[in-house]
C-alpha positions, 0 to 999 in steps of 0.5 A, a space after each residue: 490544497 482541496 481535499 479532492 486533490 489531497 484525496 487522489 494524491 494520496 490514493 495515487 500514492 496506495 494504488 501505486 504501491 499496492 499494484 507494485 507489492 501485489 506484483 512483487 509477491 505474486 511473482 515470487 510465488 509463481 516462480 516458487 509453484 513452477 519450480 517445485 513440483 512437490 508445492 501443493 499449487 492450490 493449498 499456496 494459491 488459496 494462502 495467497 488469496 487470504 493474504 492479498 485479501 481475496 476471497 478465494 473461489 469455491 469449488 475451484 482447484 487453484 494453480 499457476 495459471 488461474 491464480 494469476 488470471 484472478 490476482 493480475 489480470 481479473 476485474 471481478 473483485 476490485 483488489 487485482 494488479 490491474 484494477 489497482 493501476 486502472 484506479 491509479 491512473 483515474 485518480 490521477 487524470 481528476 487531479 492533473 493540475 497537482 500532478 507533473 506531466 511526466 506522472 501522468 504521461 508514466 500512468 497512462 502509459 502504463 495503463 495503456 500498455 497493460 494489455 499487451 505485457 498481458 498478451 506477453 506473459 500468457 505466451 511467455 509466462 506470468 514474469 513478462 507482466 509482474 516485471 513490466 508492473 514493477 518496471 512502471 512502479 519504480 518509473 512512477 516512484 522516480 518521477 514523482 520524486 524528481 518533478 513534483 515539489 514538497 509541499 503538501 501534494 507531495 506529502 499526501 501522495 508520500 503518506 498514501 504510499 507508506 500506510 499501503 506499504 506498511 500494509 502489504 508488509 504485515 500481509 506477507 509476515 501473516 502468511 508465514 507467522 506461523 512457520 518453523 523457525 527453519 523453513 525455507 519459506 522465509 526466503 520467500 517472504 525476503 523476496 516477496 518483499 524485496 529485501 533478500 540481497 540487502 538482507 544478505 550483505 547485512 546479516 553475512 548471508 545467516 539466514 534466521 526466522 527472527 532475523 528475517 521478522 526484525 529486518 523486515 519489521 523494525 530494521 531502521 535503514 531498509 526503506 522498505 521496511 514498517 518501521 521505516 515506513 511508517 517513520 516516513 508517514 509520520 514525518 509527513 503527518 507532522 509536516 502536513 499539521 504545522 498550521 499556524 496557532 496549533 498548540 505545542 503537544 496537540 495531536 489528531 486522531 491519525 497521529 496518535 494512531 501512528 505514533 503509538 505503532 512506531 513506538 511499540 515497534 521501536 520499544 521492543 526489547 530485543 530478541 521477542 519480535 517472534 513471541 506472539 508474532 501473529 498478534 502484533 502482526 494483526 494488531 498492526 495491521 488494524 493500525 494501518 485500518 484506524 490510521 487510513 480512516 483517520 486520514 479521510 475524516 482528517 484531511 478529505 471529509 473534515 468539512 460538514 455538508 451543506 446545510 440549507 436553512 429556509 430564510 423567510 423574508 417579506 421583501 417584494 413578498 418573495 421567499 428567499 433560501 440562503 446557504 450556509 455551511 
């Protein structure tokens, strides 16, 4: 496959989740700064932001309304729903001969339709614009698994999808890493992510700050959980490696890096997952930064530039320049 076309599978795969998770977490916040009065609308606004790494503005008292402007809607910082979807659908147009008919058809529809959910969710509330986002991001995730074959396209795309995943993830436990034990913004993050009706029938309904963090971070049959999430990127690493005449035990830089973030998860002993919860977080979160620059110089840069190099040569008393890679 060319790297270009490995490259946009795999930012497909990223954009995609990122709008999809982004979508996600905004929708529980706003639910939560509309409901409870007693919420302080800029101090959640501007935590948000830090999660989303966004540069929150100065001088500005955030609340529901210009926070989702600048996290949904705005194409100022290059991180927003909508940015993220305009990406998607870029990447995907440069590589239509990887991709299905029904993946682009899914992308540009969604693209196109941005602007009316918009229109929607400023007369009937921000939920009309997160639940279309989200709609197209399961439409998008069904149809990529349904029409597009295995091989390495699929792999690239499944890869990019998991390390942003596995990003979002640690973004929404830092948010609340230094919480009480008993606060009731742990529902927040279950539902920010997803899980809480899982979550419920697994754990009988308790509701426990190290059980939210374990579900969350190293459950082993949540799909949207790191661990499981980034047993899916590995097995698409291994599978994306099997070239012929590599040796037994030889691993590149990316799956060293992968390998030894599952690990430290799955080693833990039990009942420490909260014991320095911020700096696991962190240190997994520069895991996703090394793996993610690992991938590209890997897969999509490996090849050197064209180097020229001048070639004299009496023939007809002519100068001829011949390349070499």
């Amino acid at each position: 496959m060319l790297a270009r076309n490995a490259e946009s599978l795999y930012w497909i795969g990223r954009y995609v989740e990122r709008a999809d998770d982004t979508a996600r977490i905004l929708d529980v916040a706003v639910h939560q700064l509309l409901e409870d009065a007693t919420v302080d609308a800029d101090r959640t606004s501007r935590v948000l932001l830090k999660v989303l790494g966004i540069e929150p503005p100065e001088g500005l008292r955030l609340d529901v309304w210009s926070v989702t402007d600048l996290v949904a809607y705005s194409h100022d910082h290059g991180v927003s729903i909508s940015d993220s979807i305009t990406k998607a659908r870029e990447n995907a147009r440069g590589a239509r001969e990887v991709t299905s008919s029904e993946m682009w058809e899914c992308l540009n529809a969604t693209y196109n339709g941005m602007a009316a959910a918009e229109r929607a969710a400023r007369g009937l509330g921000p939920h009309e614009f997160f639940s279309y986002i989200k709609g197209r991001a399961a439409m998008f995730t069904g149809l990529t698994d349904s029409t597009l074959s295995r091989d390495d396209g699929y792999r690239f795309l499944l890869l990019g999808r998991s390390i942003e995943r596995v990003d979002m993830m640690v973004r929404l436990l830092l948010s609340r890493a230094g919480d009480k034990t008993s606060s009731p913004a742990w529902v927040t993050v279950l539902r920010s992510a997803g899980a809480h009706d899982t979550y419920l029938r697994t754990h009988r309904g308790a509701l426990d700050a190290a059980r939210v963090a374990e579900f969350i971070l190293i459950d082993r049959l949540f799909p949207r959980s790191v661990f499981h999430t980034l047993r899916v990127a590995e097995d698409c690493l291994t599978e994306l490696d099997q070239r012929p005449g590599s040796r037994v035990g030889a691993r590149h830089e990316a799956q060293r890096v992968l390998g030894r973030a599952r690990s430290e998860l799955e080693f833990l002993p039990p009942g420490v997952l909260l014991e320095d919860l911020q700096s696991r977080l962190l240190a997994l979160q520069k895991s996703c930064r090394e793996l993610s620059e690992a991938v590209s110089r890997q897969y999509f840069h490996a090849a050197p530039w064209v180097a020229w190099t001048d070639v004299r040569s009496k023939q007809d008393g002519r100068v001829q320049v011949e390349g070499e890679l």
